[in-house]
C-alpha positions as CSV (number, residue, x, y, z in Angstrom):
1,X,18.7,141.0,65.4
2,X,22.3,140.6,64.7
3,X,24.7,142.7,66.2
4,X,25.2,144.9,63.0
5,X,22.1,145.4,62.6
6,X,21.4,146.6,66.6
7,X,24.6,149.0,66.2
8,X,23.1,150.5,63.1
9,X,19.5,150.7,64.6
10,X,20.1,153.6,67.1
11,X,17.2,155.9,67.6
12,X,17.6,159.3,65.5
13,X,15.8,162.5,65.9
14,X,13.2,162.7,63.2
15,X,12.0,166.2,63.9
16,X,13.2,169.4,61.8
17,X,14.3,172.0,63.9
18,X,14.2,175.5,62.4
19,X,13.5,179.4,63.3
20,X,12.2,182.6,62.6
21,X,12.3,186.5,63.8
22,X,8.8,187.1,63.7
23,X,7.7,190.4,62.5
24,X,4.1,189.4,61.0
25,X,1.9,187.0,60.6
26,X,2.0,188.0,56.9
27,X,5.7,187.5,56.8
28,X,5.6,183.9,57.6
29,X,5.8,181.3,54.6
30,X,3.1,178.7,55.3
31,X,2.3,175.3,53.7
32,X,-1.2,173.7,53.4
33,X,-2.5,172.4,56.5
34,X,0.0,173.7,59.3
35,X,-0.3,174.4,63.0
36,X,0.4,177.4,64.8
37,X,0.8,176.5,68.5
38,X,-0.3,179.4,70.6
39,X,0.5,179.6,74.6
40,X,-2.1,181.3,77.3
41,X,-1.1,181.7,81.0
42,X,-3.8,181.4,83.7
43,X,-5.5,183.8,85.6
44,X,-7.7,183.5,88.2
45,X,-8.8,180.4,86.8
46,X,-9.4,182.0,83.5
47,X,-7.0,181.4,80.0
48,X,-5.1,184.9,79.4
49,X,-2.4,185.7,77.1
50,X,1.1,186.1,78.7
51,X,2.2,189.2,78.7
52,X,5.3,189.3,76.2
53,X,2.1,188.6,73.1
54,X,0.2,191.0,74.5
55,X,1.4,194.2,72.1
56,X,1.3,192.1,69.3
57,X,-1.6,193.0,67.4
58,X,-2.1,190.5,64.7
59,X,-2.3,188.0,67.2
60,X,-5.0,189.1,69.1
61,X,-7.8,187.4,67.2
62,X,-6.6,184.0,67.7
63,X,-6.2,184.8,71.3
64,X,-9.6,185.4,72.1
65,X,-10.1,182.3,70.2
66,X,-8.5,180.5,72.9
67,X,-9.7,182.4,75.4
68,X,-13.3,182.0,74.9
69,X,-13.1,178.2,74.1
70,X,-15.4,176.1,76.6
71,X,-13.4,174.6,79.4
72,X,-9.6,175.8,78.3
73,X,-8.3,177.9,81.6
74,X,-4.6,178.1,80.7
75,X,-4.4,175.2,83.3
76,X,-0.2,174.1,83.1
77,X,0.3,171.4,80.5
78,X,-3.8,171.7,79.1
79,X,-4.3,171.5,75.3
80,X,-7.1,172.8,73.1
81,X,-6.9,172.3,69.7
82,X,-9.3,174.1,66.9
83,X,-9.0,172.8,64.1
84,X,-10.3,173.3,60.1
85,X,-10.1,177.2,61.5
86,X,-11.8,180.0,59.6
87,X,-8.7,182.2,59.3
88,X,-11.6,185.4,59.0
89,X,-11.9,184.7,62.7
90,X,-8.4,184.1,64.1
91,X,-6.5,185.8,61.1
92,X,-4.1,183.2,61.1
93,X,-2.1,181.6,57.7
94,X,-2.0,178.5,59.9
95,X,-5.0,175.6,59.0
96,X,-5.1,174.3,62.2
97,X,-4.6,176.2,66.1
98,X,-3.5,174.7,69.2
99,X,-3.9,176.0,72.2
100,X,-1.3,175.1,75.2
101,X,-1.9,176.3,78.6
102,X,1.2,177.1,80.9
103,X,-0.2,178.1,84.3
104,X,0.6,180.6,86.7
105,X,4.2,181.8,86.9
106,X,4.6,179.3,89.6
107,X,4.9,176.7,86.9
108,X,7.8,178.1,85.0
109,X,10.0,175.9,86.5
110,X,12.5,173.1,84.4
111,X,11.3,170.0,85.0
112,X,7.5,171.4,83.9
113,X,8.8,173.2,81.3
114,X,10.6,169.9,80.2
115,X,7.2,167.7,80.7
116,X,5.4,171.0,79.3
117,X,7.7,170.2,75.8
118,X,6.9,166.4,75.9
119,X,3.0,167.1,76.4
120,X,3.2,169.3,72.9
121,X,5.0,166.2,71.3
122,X,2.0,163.8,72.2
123,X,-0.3,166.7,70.7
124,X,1.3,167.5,67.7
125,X,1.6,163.0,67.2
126,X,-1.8,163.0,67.8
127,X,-3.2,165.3,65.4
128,X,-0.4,163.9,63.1
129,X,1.0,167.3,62.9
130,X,3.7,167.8,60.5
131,X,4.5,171.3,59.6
132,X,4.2,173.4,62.8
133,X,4.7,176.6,64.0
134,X,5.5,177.1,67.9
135,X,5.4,181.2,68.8
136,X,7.7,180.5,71.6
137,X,7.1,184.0,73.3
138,X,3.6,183.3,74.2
139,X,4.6,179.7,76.1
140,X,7.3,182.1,78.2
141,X,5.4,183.0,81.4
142,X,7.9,183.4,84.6
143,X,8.0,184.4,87.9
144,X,9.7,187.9,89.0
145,X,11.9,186.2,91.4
146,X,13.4,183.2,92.6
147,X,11.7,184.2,96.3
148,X,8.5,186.1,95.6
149,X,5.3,185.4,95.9
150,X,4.8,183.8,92.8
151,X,8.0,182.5,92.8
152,X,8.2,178.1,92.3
153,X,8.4,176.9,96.5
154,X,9.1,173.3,97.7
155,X,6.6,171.8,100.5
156,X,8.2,173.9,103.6
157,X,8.1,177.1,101.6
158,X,11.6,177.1,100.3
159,X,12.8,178.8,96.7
160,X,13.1,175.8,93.8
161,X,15.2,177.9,91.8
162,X,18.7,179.3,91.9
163,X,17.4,181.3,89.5
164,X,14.8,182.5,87.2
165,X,14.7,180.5,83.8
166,X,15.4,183.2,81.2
167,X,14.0,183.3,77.8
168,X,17.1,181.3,76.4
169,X,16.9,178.7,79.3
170,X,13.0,178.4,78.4
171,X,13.2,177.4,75.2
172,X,16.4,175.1,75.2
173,X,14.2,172.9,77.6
174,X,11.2,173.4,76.1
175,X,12.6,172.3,72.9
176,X,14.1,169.1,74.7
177,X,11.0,168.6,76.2
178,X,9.6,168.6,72.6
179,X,12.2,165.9,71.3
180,X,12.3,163.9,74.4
181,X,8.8,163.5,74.1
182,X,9.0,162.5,70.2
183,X,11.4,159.4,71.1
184,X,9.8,155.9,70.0
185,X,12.0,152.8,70.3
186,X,10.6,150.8,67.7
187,X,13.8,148.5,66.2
188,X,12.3,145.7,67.3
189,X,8.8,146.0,66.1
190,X,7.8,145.4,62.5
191,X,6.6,148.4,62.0
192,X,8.2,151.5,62.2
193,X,7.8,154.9,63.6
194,X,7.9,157.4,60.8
195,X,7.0,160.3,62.6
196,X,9.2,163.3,61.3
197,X,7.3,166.9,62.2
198,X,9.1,170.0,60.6
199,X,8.8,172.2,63.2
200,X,10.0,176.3,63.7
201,X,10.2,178.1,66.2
202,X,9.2,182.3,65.9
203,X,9.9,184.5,68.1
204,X,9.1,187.9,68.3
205,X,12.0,189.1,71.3
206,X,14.8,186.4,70.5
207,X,17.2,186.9,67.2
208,X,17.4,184.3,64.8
209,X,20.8,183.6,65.3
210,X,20.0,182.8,68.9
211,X,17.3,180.7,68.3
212,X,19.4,178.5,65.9
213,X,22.1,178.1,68.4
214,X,19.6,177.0,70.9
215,X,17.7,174.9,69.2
216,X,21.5,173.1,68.0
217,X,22.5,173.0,71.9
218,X,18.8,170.8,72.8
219,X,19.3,168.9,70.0
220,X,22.5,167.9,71.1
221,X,21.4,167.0,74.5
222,X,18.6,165.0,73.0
223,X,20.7,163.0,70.8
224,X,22.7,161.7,73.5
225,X,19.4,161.0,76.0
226,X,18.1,159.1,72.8
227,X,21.3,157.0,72.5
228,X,21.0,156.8,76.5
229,X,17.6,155.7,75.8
230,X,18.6,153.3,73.5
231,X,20.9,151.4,75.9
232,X,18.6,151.1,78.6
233,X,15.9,149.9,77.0
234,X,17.6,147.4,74.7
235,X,17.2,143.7,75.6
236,X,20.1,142.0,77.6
237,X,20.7,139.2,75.2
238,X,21.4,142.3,72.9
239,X,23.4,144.7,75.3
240,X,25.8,142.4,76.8
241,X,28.9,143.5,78.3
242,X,30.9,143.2,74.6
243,X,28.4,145.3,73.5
244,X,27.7,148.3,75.6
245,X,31.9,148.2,75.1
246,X,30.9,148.7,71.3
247,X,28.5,151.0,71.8
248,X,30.7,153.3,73.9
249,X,33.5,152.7,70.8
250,X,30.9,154.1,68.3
251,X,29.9,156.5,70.8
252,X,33.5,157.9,71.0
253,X,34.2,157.4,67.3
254,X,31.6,159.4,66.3
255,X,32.1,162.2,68.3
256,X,35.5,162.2,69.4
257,X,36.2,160.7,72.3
258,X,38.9,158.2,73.1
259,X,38.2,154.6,74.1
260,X,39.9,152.0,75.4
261,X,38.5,148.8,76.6
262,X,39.8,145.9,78.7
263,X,38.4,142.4,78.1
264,X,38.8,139.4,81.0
265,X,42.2,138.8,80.5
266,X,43.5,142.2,81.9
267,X,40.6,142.6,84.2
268,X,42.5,140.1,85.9
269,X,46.1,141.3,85.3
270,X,44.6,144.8,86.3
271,X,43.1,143.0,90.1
272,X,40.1,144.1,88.7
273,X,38.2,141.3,90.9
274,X,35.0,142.9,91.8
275,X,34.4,143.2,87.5
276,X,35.4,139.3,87.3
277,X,33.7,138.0,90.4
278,X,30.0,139.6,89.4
279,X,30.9,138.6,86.1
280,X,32.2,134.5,86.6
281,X,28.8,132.9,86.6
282,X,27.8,134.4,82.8
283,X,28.8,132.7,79.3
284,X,29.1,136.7,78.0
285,X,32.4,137.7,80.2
286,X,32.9,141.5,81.6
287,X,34.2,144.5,80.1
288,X,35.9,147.4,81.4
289,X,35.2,150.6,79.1
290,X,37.4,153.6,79.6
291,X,36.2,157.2,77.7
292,X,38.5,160.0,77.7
293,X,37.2,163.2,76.0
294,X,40.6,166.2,76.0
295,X,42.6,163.1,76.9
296,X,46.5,164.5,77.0
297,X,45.5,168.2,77.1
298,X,47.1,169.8,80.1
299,X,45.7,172.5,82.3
300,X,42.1,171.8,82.3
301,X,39.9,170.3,85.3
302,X,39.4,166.6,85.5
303,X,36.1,165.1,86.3
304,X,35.5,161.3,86.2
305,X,31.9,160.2,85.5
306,X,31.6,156.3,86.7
307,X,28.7,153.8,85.5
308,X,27.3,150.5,86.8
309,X,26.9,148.5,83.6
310,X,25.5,145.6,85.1
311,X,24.2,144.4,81.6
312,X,21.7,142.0,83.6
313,X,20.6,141.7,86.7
314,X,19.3,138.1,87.9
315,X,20.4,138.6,91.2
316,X,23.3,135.7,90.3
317,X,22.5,132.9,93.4
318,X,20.7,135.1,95.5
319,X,18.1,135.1,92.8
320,X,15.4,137.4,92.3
321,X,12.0,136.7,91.8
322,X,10.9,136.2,88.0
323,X,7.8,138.7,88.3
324,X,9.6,142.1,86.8
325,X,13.0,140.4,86.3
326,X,12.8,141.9,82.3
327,X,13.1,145.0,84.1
328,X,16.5,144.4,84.9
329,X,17.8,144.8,81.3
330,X,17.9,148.7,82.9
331,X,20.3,147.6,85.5
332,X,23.0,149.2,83.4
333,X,21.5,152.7,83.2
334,X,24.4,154.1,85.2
335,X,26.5,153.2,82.4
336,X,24.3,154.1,79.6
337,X,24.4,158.0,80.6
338,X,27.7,158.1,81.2
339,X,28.1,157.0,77.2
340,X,25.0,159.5,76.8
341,X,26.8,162.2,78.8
342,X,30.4,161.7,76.8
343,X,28.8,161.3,73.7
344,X,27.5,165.1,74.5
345,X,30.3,166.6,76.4
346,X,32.5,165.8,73.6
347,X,30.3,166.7,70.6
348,X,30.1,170.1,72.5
349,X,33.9,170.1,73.0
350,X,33.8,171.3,76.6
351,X,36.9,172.8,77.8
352,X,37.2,170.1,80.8
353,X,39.2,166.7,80.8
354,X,36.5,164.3,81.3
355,X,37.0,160.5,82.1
356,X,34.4,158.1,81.6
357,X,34.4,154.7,83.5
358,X,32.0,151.6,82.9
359,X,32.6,149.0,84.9
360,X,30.3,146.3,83.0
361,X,29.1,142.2,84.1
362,X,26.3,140.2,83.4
363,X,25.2,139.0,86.5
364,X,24.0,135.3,86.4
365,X,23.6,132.2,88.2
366,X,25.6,129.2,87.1
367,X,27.8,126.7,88.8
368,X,30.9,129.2,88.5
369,X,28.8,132.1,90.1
370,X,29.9,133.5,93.1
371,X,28.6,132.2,96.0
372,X,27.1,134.1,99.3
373,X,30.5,134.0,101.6
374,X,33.1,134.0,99.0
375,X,35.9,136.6,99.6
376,X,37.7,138.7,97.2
377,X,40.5,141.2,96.5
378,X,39.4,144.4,95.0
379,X,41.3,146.7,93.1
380,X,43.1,148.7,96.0
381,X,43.7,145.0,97.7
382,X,40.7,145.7,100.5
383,X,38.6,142.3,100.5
384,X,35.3,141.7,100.5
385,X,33.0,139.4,101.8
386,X,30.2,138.3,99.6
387,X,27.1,138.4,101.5
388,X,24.6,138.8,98.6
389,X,25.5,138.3,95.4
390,X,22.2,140.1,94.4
391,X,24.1,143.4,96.0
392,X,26.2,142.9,92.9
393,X,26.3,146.7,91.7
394,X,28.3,148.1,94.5
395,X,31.5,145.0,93.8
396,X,31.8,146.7,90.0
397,X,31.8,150.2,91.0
398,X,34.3,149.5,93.9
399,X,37.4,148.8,91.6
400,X,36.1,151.7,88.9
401,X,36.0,154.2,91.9
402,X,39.9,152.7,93.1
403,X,41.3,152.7,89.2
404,X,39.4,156.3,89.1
405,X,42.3,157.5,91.3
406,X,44.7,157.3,88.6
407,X,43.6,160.3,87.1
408,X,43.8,162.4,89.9
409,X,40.7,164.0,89.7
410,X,39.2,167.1,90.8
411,X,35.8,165.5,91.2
412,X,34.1,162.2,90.6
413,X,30.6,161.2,90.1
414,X,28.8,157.6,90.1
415,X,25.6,156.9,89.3
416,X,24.1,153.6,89.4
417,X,20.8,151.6,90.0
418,X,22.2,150.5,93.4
419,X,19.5,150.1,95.4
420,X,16.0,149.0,95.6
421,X,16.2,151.4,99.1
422,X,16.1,154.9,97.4
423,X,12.8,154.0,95.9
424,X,11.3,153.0,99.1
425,X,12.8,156.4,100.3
426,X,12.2,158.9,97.6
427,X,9.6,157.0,95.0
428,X,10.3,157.5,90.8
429,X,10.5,161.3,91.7
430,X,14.3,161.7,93.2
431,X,17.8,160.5,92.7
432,X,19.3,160.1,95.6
433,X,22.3,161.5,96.3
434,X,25.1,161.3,98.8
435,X,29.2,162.4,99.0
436,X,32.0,163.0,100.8
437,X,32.6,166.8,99.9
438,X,29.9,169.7,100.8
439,X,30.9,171.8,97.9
440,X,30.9,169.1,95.6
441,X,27.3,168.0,97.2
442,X,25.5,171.5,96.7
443,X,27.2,172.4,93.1
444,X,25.3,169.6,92.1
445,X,22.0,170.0,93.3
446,X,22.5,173.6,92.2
447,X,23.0,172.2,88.3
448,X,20.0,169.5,88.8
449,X,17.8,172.4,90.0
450,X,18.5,173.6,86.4
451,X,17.9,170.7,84.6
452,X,14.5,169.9,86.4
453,X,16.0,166.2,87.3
454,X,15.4,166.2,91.0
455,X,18.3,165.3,93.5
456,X,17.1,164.7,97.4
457,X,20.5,164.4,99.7
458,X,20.9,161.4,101.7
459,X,23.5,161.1,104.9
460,X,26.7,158.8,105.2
461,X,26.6,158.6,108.7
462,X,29.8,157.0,110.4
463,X,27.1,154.8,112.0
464,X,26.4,153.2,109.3
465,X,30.1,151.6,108.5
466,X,29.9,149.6,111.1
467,X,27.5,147.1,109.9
468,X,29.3,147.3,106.7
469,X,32.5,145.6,108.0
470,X,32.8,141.9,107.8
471,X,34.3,139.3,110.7
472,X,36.4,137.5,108.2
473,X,37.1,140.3,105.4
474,X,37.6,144.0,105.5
475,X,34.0,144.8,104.5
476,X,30.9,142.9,103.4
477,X,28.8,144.1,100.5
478,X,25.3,143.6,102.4
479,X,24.4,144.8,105.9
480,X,20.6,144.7,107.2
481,X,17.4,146.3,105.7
482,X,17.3,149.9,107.6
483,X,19.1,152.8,105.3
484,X,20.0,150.6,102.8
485,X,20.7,152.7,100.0
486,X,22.7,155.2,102.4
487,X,24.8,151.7,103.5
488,X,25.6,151.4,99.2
489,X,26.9,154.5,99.3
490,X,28.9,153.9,102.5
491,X,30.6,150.7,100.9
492,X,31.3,152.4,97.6
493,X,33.1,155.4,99.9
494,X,35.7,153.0,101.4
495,X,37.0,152.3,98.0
496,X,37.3,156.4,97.7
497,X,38.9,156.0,100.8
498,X,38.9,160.5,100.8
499,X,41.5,160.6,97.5
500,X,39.3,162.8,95.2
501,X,35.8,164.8,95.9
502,X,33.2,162.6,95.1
503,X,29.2,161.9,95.3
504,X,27.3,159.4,94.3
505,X,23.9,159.2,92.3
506,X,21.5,156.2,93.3
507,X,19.4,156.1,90.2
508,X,17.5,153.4,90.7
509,X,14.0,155.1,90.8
510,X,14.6,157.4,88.5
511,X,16.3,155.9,85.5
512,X,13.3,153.6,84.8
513,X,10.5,154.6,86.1
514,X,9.1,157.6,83.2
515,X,5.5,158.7,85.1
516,X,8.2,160.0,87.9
517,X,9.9,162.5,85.4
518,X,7.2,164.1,83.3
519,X,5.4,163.6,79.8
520,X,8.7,164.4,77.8
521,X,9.6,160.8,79.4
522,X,7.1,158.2,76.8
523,X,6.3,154.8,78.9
524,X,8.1,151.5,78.9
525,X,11.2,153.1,78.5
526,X,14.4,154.7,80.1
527,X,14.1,158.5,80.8
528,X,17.8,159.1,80.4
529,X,18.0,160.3,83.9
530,X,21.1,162.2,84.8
531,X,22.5,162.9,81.4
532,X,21.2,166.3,81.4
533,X,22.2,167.5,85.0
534,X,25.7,165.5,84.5
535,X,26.2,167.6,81.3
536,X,25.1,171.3,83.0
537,X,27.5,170.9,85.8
538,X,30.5,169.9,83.3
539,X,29.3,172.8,81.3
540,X,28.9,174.9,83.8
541,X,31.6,173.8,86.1
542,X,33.1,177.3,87.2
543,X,29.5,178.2,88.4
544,X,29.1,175.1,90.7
545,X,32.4,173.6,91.9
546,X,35.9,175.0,92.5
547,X,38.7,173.0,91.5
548,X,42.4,173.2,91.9
């Protein structure tokens, strides 16, 4: 595949979105062989209608449809499909029916209303589905309260939620969940997916005008998790460092953020030396990828989002072992959603001066590769002793998190596959997360709690410097086994050195790994993981960090 042909081969969303007001069933205009897809709650172990549908009269029929059908309980994320319906017995327009159970209120929580919306989208492939109808009132079953007894509780009892997902909040993720769930990466197979449901959402309580605005907002989001998507799950050959640098370009020219990007020569007139020395040993040289969206407007917050864009990952001289090494074409997931999160951020023209960094290398072995004890100068003129060269993330990020000082930020968030630790720690389930500011640290897990993308906080102990420093440079980049992933994080926070607020995102179980998220995350690819929480805390920003 040429590379004209890979930058023109992104993924697009093939479903329709549209919307109705519902008043009847009479009222809606229904083609030949549509599906109407119906939620039920769950009731002491029974299927029930939730009760928003409950006065609606014309539905009731196709209820008790559901309700009586052999082994359907309303179990979260169950499906039932009857199909060829008699509309004399469910009084529907609709062909086809399909039943989607969404559990107690205990379920109505992001993350399963997300996998909830990706479960549909396997249905609706399945039964080939292509004009549906989705009465998005009867999936809409929540709890009263963030604390009560049916309120969403972790494993010690505590409340999930900082609050209550509203109707609006429901379906934006649901919706997402749909679309995520749709994505197929297919360029490189012969034949193509040509998948492409119509499908409207009705609703009985929301206006139409709402609905539309929703559904534009998820759909949004989606497009930049797709093109996330995309970059991950791209071969290395075909995503080296030149290349995820065009890609953010396109990215940016597209929807209308500016880019700048500095090739070897000015990495090195720049001191950019952790870039060059992970770089050295490749034939494709590093990049340096710069993303400004509101770039020169004045009087607006500054975030900096920073990626690892280690475009391959063989572990350089400290090689790793071939079984799984094709996996570590995702090893520049960190930089992927920060193009993802840009590319959405700036479509959405956010009032906030955001600052994208990618520090991007190709990571191979080779007589000019750096060797275990070499020493170099970072950005900020700290050096740094090479222990492993397979602890190669941690030597990009530390000049991106120095030059990230120019822009005197208000905050600054990395996230990177940095560590094999965090997924001995926390499994495909959690990012890990760690910082050097409190507020910073809980605004954060506040916007992930509303995203669904689960963030587990991990210390920097002072403790752990210590075995960070080296004998013959200022630091090291490898220390010993125990709290590894915590000891990343410590070496990237010298290179902070307390200028800016700042946390840091260890991705590295949760970008890859899609039976961790939920089904709106398809196998054998990346989830897209944090693009949605990175954009809900820029959107959001006044609700979950105070800036200057």
């Amino acid at each position: 595949m040429t590379q004209k042909e890979l930058r023109n081969n992104m993924t697009a969303v093939k479903a329709t979105l549209s919307s109705q007001k519902y008043k009847s069933l009479k009222a809606l205009s229904v083609t030949q062989g549509s599906l109407l897809v119906l939620g039920l709650g769950q009731k002491d172990e029974s299927a029930a209608p939730v009760p928003s549908v409950k006065t609606l009269r014309d539905l009731e029929p196709a209820l008790r449809t559901l309700v009586s059908t052999p082994g359907f309980t309303g179990k979260a994320e169950s499906i039932v499909a009857v199909l060829h319906q008699n509309s004399a017995v469910t009084g529907l327009p609709h062909s086809h029916l399909l039943g989607v159970g969404v559990g107690s209120p205990t379920d109505c929580q992001p993350q399963n209303i997300l996998s909830l919306g990706g479960k549909v989208a396997h249905s609706l492939r399945g039964h080939k589905a292509t004009e549906v109808d989705i009465f998005i009132d009867s999936l809409y079953n929540p709890a009263a309260s963030v604390s009560g007894k049916d309120a969403p509780k972790d494993h010690a009892g505590r409340p999930l939620l900082t609050r209550i997902p509203s109707r609006e909040d429901f379906l934006e993720k649901f919706a997402l969940g749909l679309l995520l769930g749709l994505y197929s990466f297919d360029r490189y197979k012969k034949k193509k997916d040509d998948y492409a449901p119509r499908i409207r959402f009705v609703s009985a309580i929301l206006d139409e005008k709402k609905l539309k605005d929703i559904l534009a907002k998820a759909t949004t989001l989606a497009k930049g998790i797709y093109l996330t998507r995309d970059l991950q799950t791209t071969p290395g050959g075909d995503m080296q460092p030149a290349e995820i640098a065009r890609q953010a370009q396109e990215a940016g020219r597209k929807s209308g953020f500016k880019t700048i990007v500095w090739d070897e020569k000015k990495l090195k007139a720049e001191g950019m030396n952790g870039i060059l020395t992970v770089g050295q040993g490749s034939e494709a040289p590093p990049r340096f990828i710069i993303m400004e969206h509101n770039a020169g407007k004045k009087n607006l917050p500054t975030i900096v989002l920073v990626g690892k864009g280690v475009s391959f990952d063989t572990g350089g001289i400290s090689i790793k072992p071939a079984a799984g090494m094709e996996e570590m074409k995702m090893d520049m997931s960190g930089a992927a959603a920060v193009i993802g999160a840009m590319h959405v951020i700036s479509e959405r023209k956010l009032p906030v001066h955001v600052v994208g960094l990618v520090a991007s290398a190709e990571n191979m072995p080779s007589g000019k590769a750096v060797r275990p004890g070499d020493i170099f100068t970072a950005h900020d003129g700290q050096t740094v002793e090479v222990i492993n060269t397979d602890a190669e993330g941690r030597l990009v990020l530390c000049d991106a998190l120095s030059y990230a000082k120019t822009f005197k930020p208000d905050a600054v968030i990395d996230m990177a596959t940095l560590t094999g630790a965090v997924i001995v720690a926390l499994g495909p389930i959690s990012t890990g997360l760690m910082g050097n500011n409190a507020a910073l640290i809980e605004g954060f897990k506040k916007a992930s709690s509303v995203t669904g993308e689960k963030v587990w906080e991990l210390p920097l102990y002072e403790e752990y410097k210590e075995d960070m420093r080296s004998k013959v440079a200022d630091y090291r980049n490898s220390g010993n086994r125990e709290g590894g992933s915590q000891k990343g994080g410590t070496f990237l926070n010298f290179f902070v050195g307390g200028a800016y607020p700042w946390i840091h995102l260890d991705i590295a179980g949760t970008a890859d790994t899609p039976k961790g998220q939920g089904a709106h995350c398809p196998p054998d690819v990346g989830t897209g993981v944090p693009v949605s929480s990175i954009v809900e805390f820029v959107s959001n920003l006044k609700d979950y960090f105070k800036t200057k």
